[in-house]
C-alpha positions in Angstrom: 0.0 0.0 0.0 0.9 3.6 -0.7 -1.5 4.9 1.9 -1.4 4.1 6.1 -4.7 4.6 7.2 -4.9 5.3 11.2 -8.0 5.8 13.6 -7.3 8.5 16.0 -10.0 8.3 18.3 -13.0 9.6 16.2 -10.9 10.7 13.6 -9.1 8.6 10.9 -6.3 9.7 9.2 -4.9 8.6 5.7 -1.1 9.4 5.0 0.2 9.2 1.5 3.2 7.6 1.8 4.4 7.0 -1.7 8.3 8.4 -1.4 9.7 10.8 -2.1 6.7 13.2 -3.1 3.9 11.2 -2.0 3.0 11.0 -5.9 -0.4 9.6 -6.7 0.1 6.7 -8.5 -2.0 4.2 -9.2 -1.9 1.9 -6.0 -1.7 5.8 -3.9 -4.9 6.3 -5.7 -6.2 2.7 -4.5 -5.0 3.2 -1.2 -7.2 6.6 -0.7 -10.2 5.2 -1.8 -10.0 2.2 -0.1 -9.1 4.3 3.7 -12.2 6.9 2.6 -14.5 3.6 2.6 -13.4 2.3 5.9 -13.6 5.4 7.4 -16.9 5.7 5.8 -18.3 2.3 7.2 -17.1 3.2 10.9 -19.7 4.6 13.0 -16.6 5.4 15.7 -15.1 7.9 12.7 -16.7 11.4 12.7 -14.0 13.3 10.3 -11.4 12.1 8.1 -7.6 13.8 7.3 -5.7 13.5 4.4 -1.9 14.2 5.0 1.3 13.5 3.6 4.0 11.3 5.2 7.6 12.6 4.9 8.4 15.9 3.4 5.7 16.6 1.3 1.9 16.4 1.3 2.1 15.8 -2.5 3.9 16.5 -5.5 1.1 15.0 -7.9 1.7 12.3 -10.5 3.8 9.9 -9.8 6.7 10.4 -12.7 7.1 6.4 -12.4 4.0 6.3 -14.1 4.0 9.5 -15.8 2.1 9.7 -19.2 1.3 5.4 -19.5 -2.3 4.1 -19.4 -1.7 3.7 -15.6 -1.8 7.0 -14.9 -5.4 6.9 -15.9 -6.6 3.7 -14.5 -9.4 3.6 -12.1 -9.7 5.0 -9.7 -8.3 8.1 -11.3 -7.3 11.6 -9.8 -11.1 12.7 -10.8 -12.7 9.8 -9.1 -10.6 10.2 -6.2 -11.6 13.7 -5.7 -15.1 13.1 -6.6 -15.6 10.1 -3.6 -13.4 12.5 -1.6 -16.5 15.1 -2.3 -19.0 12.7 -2.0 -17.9 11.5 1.0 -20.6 11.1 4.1 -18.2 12.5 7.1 -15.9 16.0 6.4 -12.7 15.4 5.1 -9.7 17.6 5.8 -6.7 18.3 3.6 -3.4 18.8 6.2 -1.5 20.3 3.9 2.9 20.7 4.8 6.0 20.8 2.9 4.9 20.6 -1.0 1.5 20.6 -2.3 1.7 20.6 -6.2 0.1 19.3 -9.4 -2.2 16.6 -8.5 -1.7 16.9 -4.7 -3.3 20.4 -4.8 -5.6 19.7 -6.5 -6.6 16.6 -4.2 -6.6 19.0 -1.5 -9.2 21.2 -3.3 -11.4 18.3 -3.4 -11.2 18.2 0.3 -14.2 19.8 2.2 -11.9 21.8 4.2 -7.8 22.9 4.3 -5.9 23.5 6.9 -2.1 24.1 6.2 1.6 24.2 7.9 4.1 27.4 6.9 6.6 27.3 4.8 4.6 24.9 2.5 5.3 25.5 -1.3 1.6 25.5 -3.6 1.8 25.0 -6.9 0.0 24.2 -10.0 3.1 23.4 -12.4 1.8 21.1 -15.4 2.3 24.3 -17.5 5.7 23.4 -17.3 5.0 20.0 -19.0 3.3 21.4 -22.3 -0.1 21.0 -19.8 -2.7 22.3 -18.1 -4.0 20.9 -14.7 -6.3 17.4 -15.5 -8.5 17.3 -12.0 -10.1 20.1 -11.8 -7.0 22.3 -10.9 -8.3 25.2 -12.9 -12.1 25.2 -12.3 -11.8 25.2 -8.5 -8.4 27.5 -7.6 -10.0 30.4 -9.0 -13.5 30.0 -6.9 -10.7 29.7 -3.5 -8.1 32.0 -4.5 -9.7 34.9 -7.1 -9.3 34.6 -11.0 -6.4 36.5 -11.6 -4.5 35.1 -8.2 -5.7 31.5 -9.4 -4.5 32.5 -13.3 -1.2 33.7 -12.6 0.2 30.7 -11.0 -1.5 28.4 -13.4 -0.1 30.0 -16.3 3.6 30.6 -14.8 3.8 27.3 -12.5 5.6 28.8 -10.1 5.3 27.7 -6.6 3.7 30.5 -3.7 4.2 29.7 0.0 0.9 28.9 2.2 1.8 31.8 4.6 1.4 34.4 2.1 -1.5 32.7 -0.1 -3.4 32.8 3.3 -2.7 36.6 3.8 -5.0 37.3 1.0 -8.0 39.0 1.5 -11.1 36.8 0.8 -8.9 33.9 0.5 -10.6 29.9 0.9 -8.0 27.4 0.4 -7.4 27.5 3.4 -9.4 27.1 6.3 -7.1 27.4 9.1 -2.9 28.0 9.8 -0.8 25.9 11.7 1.3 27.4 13.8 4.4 24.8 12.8 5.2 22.3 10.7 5.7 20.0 13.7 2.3 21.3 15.3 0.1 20.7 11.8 -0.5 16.6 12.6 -2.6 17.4 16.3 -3.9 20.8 15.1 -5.9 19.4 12.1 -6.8 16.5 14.3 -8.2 19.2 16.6 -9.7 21.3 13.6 -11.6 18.0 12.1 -13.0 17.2 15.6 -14.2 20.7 15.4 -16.1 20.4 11.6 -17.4 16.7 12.3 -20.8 17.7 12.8 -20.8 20.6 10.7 -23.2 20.5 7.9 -23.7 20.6 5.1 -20.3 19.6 4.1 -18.9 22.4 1.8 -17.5 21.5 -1.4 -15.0 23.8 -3.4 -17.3 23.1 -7.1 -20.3 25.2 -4.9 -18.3 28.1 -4.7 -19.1 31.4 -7.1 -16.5 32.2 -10.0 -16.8 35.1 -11.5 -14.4 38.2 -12.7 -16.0 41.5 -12.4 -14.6 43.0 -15.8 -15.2 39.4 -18.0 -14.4 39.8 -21.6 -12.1 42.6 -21.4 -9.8 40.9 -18.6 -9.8 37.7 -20.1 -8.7 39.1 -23.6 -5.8 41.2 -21.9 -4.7 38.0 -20.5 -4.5 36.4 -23.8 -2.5 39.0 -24.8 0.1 39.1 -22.1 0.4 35.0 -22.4 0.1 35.3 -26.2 3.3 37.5 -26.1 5.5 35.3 -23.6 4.8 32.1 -24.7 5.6 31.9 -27.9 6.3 27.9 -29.4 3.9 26.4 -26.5 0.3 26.5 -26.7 -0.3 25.4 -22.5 -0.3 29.0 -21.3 -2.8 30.3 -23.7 -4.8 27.2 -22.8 -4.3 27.7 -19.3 -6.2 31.2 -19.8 -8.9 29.4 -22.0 -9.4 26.7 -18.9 -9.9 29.7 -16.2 -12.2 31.5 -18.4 -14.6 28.7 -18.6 -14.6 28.1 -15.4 -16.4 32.1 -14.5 -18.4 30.9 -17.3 -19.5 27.7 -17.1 -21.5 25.2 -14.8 -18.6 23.6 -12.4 -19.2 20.4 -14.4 -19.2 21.3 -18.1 -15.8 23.5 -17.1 -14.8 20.4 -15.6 -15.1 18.4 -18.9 -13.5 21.4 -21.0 -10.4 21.9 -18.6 -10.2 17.7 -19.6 -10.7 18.0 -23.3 -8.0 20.7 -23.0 -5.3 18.4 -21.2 -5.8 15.3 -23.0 -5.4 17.6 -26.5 -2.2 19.0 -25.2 -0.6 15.4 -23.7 -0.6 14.7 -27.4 1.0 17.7 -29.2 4.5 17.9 -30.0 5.7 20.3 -27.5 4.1 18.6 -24.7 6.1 15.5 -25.7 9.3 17.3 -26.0 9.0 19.3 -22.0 7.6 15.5 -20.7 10.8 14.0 -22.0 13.2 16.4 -20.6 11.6 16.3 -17.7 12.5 12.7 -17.6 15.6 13.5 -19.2 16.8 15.6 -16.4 16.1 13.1 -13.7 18.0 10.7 -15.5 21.5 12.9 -15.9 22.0 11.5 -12.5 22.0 7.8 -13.6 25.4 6.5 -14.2 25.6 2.8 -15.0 28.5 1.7 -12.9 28.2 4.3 -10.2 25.3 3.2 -7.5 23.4 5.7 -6.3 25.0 5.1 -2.8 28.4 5.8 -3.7 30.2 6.9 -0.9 31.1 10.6 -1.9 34.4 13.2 -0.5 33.3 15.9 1.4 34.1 19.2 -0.1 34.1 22.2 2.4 36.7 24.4 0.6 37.6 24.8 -3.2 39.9 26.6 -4.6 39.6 27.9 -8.4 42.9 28.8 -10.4 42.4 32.0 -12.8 40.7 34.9 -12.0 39.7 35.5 -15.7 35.8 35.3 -16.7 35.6 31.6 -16.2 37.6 31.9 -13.0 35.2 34.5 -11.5 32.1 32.7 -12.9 32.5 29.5 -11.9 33.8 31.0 -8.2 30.2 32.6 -8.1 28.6 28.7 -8.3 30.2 28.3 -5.1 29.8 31.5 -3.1 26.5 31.2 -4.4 25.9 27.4 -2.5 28.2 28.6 1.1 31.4 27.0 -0.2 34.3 29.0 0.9 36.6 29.6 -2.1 40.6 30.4 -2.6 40.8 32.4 -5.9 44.8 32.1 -7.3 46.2 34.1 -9.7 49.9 34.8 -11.0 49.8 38.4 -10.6 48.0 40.9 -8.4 46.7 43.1 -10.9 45.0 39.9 -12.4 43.5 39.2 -8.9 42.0 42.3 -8.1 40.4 42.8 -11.9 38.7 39.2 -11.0 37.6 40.1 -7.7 36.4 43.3 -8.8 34.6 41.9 -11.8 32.5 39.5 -8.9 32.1 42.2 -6.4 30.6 44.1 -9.8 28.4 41.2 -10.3 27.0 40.9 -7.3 26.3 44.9 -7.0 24.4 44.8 -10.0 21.9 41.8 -8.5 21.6 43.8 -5.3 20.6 46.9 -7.2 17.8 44.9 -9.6 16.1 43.3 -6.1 17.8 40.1 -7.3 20.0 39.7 -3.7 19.8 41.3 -0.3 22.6 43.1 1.1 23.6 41.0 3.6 23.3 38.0 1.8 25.8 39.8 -0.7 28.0 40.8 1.7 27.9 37.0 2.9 28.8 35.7 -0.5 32.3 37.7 -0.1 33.4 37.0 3.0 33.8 33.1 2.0 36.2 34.5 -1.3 39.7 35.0 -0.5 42.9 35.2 -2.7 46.4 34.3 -2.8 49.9 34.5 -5.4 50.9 31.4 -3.9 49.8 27.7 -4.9 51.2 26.2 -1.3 48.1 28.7 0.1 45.7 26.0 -1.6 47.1 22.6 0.2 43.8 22.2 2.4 41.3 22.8 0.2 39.1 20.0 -0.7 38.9 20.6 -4.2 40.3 22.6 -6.8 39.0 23.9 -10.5 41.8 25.3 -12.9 40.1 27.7 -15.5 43.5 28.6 -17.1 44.3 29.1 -20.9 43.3 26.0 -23.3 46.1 24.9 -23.9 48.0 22.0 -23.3 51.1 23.1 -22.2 49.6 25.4 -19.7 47.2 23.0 -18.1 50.3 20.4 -18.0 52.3 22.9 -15.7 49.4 23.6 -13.6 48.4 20.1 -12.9 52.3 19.1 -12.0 52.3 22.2 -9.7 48.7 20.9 -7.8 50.1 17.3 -7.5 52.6 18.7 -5.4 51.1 20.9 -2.8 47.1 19.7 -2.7 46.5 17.2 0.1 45.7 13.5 -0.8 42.6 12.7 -1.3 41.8 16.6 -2.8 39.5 16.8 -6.5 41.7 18.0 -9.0 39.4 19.2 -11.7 40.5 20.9 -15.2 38.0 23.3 -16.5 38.4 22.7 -20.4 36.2 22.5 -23.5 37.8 19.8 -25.6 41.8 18.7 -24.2 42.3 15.0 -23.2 41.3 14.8 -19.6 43.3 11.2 -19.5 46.1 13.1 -20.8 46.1 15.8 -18.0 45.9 13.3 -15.2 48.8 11.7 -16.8 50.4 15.2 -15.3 49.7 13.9 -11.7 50.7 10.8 -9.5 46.2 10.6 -8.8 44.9 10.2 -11.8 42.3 8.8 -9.8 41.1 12.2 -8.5 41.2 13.9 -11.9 38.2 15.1 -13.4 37.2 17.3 -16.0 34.5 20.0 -15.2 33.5 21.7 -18.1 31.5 25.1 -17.1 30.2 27.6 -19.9 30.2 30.8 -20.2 29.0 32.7 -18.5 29.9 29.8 -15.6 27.7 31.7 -13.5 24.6 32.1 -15.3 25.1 28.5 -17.9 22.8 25.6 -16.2 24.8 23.2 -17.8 28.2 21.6 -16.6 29.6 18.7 -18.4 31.6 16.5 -16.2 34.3 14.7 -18.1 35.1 11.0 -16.8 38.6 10.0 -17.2 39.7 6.1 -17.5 41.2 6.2 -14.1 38.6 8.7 -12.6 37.6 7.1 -9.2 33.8 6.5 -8.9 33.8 8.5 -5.3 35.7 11.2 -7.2 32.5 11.4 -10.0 29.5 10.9 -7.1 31.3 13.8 -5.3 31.0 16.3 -8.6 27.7 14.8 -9.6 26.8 15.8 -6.1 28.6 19.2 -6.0 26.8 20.2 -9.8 23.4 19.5 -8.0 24.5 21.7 -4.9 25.4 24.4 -7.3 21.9 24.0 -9.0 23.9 22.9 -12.5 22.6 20.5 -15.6 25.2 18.0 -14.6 26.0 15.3 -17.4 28.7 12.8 -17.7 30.7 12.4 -20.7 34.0 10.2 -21.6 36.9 11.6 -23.0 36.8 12.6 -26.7 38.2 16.0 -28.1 35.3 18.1 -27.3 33.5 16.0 -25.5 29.6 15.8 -25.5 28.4 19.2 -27.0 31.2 20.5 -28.8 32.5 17.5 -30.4 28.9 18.0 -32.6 29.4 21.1 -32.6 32.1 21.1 -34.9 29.8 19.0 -37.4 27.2 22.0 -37.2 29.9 24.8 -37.4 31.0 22.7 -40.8 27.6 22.2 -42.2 27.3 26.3 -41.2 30.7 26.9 -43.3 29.5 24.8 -46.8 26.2 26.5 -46.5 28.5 29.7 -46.7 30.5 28.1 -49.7 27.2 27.0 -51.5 25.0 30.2 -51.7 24.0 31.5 -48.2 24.9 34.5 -46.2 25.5 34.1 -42.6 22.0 36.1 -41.9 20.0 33.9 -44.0 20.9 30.7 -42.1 20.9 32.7 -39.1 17.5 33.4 -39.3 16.0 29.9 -40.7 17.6 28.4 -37.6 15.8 31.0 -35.5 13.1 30.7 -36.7 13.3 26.9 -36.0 13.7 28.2 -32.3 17.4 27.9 -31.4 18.3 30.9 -29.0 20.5 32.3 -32.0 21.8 30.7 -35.1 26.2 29.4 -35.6 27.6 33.1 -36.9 25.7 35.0 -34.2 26.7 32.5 -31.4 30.7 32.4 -32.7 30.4 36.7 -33.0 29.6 35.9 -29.2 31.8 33.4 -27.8 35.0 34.5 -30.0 36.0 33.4 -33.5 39.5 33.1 -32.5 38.4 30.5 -29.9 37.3 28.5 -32.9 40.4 29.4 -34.9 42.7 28.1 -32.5 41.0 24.4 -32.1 40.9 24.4 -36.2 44.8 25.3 -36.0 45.8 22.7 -33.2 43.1 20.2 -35.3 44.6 20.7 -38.8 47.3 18.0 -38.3 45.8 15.9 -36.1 42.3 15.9 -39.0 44.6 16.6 -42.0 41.8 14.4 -44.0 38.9 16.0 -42.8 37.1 19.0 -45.1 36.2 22.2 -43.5 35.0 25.8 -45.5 37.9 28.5 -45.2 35.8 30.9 -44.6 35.9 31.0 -40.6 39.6 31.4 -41.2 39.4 34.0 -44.1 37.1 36.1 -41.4 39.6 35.5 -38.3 42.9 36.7 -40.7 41.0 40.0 -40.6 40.8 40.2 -36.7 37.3 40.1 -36.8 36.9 38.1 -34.1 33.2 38.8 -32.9 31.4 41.6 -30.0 35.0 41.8 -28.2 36.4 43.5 -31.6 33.2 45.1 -32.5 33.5 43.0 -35.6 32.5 39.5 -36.9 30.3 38.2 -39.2 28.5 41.1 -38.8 28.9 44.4 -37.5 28.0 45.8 -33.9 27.9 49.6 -32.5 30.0 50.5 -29.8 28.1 49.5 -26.5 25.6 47.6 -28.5 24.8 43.8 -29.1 22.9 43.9 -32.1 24.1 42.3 -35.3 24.1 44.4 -38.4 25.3 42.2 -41.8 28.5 43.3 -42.7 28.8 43.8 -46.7 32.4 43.6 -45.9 32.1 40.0 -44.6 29.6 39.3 -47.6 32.0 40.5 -50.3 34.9 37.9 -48.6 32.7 34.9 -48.9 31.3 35.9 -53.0 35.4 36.8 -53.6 35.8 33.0 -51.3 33.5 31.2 -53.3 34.4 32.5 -56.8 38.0 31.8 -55.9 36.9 28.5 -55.8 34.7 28.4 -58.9 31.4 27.6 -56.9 28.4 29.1 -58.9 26.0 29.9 -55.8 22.3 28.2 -55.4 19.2 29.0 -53.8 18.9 26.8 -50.4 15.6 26.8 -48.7 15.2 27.1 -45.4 14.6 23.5 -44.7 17.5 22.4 -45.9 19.6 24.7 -44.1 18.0 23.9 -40.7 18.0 20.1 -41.6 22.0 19.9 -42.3 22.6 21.8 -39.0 20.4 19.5 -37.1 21.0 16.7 -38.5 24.4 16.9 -38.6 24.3 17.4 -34.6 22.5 14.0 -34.4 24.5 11.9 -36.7 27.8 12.7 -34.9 25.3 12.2 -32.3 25.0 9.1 -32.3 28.3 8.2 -33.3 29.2 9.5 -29.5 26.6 6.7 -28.5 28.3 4.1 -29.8 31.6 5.1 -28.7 30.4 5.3 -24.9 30.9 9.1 -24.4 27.4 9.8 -23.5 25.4 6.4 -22.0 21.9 7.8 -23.3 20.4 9.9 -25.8 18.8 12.0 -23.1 21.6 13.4 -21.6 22.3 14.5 -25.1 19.5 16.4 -25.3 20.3 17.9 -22.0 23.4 19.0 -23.3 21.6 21.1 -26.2 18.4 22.5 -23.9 20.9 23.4 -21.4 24.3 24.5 -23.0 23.9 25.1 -26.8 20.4 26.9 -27.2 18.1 24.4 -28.8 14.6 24.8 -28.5 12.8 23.7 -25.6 9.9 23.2 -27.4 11.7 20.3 -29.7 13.3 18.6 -26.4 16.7 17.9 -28.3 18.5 17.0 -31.0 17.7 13.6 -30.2 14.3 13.3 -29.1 13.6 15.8 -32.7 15.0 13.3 -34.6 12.5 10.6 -32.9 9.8 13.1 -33.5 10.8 13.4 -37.4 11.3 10.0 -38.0 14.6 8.3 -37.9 14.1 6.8 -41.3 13.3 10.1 -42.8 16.2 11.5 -41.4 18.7 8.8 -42.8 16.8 9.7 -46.1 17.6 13.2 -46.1 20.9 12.0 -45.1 21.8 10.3 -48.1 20.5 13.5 -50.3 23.1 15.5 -48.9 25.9 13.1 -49.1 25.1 13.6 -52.9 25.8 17.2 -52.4 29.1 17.3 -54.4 30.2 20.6 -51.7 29.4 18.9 -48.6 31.6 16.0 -47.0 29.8 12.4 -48.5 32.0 10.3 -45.9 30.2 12.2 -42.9 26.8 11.8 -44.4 27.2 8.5 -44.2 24.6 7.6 -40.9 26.3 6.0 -38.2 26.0 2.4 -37.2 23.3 3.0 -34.0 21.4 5.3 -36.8 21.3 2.8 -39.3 20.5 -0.3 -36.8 17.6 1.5 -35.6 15.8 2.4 -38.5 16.3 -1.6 -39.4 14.8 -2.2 -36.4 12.0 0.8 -36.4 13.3 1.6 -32.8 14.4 5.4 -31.7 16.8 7.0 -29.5 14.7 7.3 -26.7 
């Protein structure tokens, strides 16, 4: 059972109990039908309480079970609630800790609330291409107002009990506790109180109604309209509400359903379900249990005070962790330092951080010239130059002074982590943590797993990325590991489009449109084109066989190397980040291409966002099969999190499910025929191939 059911006196009391979240799964849903019924056919039992065992009342569907027929088998969240309602003795909702999704909306259902501080209310299916299934937005707006009731359905953000209570005219909830640790005996006390109460009052009874109707309702549509662009929930979410002020309880009801089940098949609801899933699973790691003993980390230490330095030093501030920032020369230091203090200023002014919480964040920096100042930290990151010879001198410096048993973690984007622990007399504790930029804004942080990595050494920084609220995903050891070992495939395929016919605006703004945050030549203007110059330099001997377009280079040898210069691929204003196409840069690749003797084509839009994509999922795949990445989801991660791909599409990977894996291997071999594109990389890799033979996806 998912469910004790307890007789308190004249009370009984059923406590989900379904860890960690208390969801309601199917034998949850079983257990609370079966303890109404008992409590139902005892005479001794004058009330009933719903409550939630451990630290939560109830997080809602149980993500075991999330989106299989299960989830709808009887008894269902709607005929829960509905014997819940129908129930012959009061029934009272204690609600602590997390009450969200499906658990609010169980505690709607309830004849009366009564609630713990602190606890964190929420409708969030929004956030999984949804709307709420159970009633969720008929019966919030008759406790909570329209507009109160509107705003967190269409945002699914969570509001605290305390302050929902503090509204005026507020009914979700009956009655405070005065604790957390109080809430058990005070709704005991509360549904003593209501037992002979009648009649029993039911949530559906309740008017809904918005005083300025139409007019209100269409400015909502507007506002959502406008921030939700690529998912239709929100808008729906507004639709849902709307019938609810005008429609009998039931008939909303049935609409809010229609709604939902519509949604739980579109696209976009598909993609946010499976990164939901696909975030939860980052954590999974094959060989490493999830009760690996871990290190304890208490101090770090982070080499380089440069913009990776100070960013990824913020992760830890950020999370209580005392840090050591080293650099080689004071002036270096005190720009670094200066450039977090200037971070955090700017937060405090915006509302973002309170003062003292500011203030707290810099007393745990400090900062030294010397590496023996570092020997008892627990950790350190190096975020030095990327470059080998560099990274090799730091790593034989730390192997000398850093305690044993201390993390020594490089901070690069694509050198040989094996090769850098190969520095070291530990290459068990070598690990590569791969922040982006900006480290302390970028969700995503690849962790790099070396051959001799120890497993307590990769449970520590799985650990640590969680602590520091990061995207964590393993990866093996290839030259550019996860996301930028594709990324090189897309930046070619970006180049040959160049070489073929296109400007860097045009595919630009097909990939936009496609949804990517921006398209290749705006993201390289950002990050640096020199950054990508130097890999290509250090990769031409090691890849002498491999085809890239010169253009990149042609664009570098000008010094136009992106926003830092104030020129790229396009042109920027001083103080400004828009892009404005440079018929500079558009003369070098027509003078480029006729050098070469290409006569330019038209290419559509589709093709330009297909190669990109494609190309992503291809080399994609080939990281599969070479054991880099041990799932396609952590893939996807990688893109949502790191590299700007739409949300809405949930990944290269799950995208290519969504298209069809057979129609991409088609389009595939139409562009290996492409006599300016590279036929040997077209060619789909083994996994791709083996399951389109065997209709089976990547998910």
């Amino acid at each position: 059972m998912s469910a004790d059911y307890k007789v308190h006196g004249d009370v009984a009391v059923i406590t989900l109990n379904n860890p960690p979240v208390n969801g309601l799964g199917l034998a949850t849903r079983v257990a609370i039908a079966d303890g109404l019924s008992r409590a139902d056919a005892d005479a001794a039992v004058k009330a009933i309480v719903i409550t939630g065992a451990g630290k939560a009342f109830s997080g809602g569907a149980d993500i075991k079970e999330f989106g299989s027929p299960k989830s709808l088998q009887e008894p269902n969240l709607l005929s829960v609630i509905s014997a819940i309602e129908n129930a012959s003795k009061p029934v009272v909702a204690a609600v602590h800790s997390v009450a969200m999704g499906g658990g609010l909306e169980l505690a709607l259902g309830c004849h009366y609330r009564i609630a713990a501080p602190g606890a964190s209310i929420a409708l969030p299916e929004v956030k999984l291409g949804l709307i709420p299934g159970a009633g969720g937005t008929q019966r919030l707006p008759r406790v909570l107002g329209v507009e109160v009731a509107l705003n967190m359905i269409v945002s699914g953000e969570p509001q605290k009990s305390e302050l929902l209570a503090s509204l005026p005219g507020q009914k979700l909830f009956d009655k405070m506790s005065a604790s957390a640790a109080s809430l058990a005996e005070d709704a005991l006390v509360f549904a003593r109180a209501m037992a002979d109460v009648r009649p029993l009052p039911l949530v559906r009874n309740l008017p809904c109604k918005h005083p300025l109707g139409d007019a209100y309702f269409q400015f909502a549509r507007n506002m959502v309209a406008g921030m939700s662009k690529n998912f239709p929930a929100p808008l729906k979410c507004v639709e849902a509400v709307e019938a609810a002020t005008r429609q009998k309880f039931d008939q909303g009801v049935v609409t809010e359903r229609d709604i939902f089940i519509n949604l739980m098949w579109t696209p976009e609801c598909k993609a946010l379900r499976h990164l939901f899933m696909a975030e939860r699973a980052t954590s999974k790691i094959p060989d490493v249990p999830a009760d690996t003993p871990q290190r304890s980390i208490q101090s770090l230490a982070v080499i380089g005070a440069g913009t990776m330095g100070g960013g990824i030093s913020m992760n830890f501030l950020n999370a209580g962790i005392p840090v050591k920032l080293l650099e080689m020369k004071q002036e270096a230091l005190d720009r670094g330092i200066a450039t977090i203090r200037k971070n955090y200023e700017s937060q405090v002014k915006r509302g973002k951080l309170k003062q003292d919480t500011y203030e707290q964040r810099m007393a745990l920096l400090s900062s030294t010239l010397n590496y023996d100042d570092l020997k008892d930290a627990d950790m350190v990151i190096e975020a030095v130059f990327e470059e080998m010879g560099v990274k090799e001198a730091v790593f034989k410096k730390l192997d000398e002074v850093m305690k044993p048993g201390a993390i020594l973690a490089s901070n690069t984007s694509t050198l040989d982590v094996d090769k850098i622990a190969g520095f070291t007399k530990r290459p068990q504790d070598v690990i590569g943590t791969h922040f982006f930029s900006p480290a302390n804004v970028m969700r995503l942080l690849e962790v790099v797993r070396g051959g001799k990595t120890g497993k307590d050494v990769l449970a520590t920084v799985m650990a640590l990325g969680k602590k520091i609220k990061k995207t964590t995903v393993v990866s093996g050891v290839c030259d550019g590991f996860i996301g930028n070992r594709m990324i090189e495939q897309y930046s070619r395929q970006a180049g040959f489009l160049l070489d073929e016919g296109c400007t860097p605006a045009q595919v630009d703004k097909a990939v936009e449109k496609f949804g990517f945050a921006m398209g290749p030549f705006r993201m390289g203007d950002l990050a640096g084109n020199d950054i990508g110059w130097a890999i290509r330099k250090r990769r031409a001997t090691e890849r002498a066989n491999m085809k890239y377009s010169k253009t990149a280079d042609r664009l570098c040898e000008l010094g136009r190397f992106g926003q830092k210069t104030g020129a790229g691929w396009y042109d920027y204003q001083a103080g400004k980040r828009d892009a404005i196409p440079s018929t500079l840069v558009v003369k070098m690749i027509e003078d480029h291409r006729m050098s070469l003797g290409i006569t330019p084509r038209k290419i559509s839009d589709d093709e330009i966002v297909q190669r990109l994509v494609f190309s992503l999922v291809n080399e994609a795949a080939r990281i599969l099969e070479d054991g880099i990445a041990s799932k396609a989801s952590d893939i996807d991660m990688v893109y949502i999190t790191g590299y700007g791909f739409p949300m809405f599409r949930g990944g290269p990977m799950n995208y290519a499910d969504q298209f069809g894996l057979f129609n991409v291997v088609q389009a595939m071999h139409r562009f290996a025929k492409n006599p300016m594109d590279d036929a040997e990389f077209w060619k789909p890799a083994p996994l791709l191939s083996r399951l389109v033979a065997e209709g089976k996806t990547f998910n």
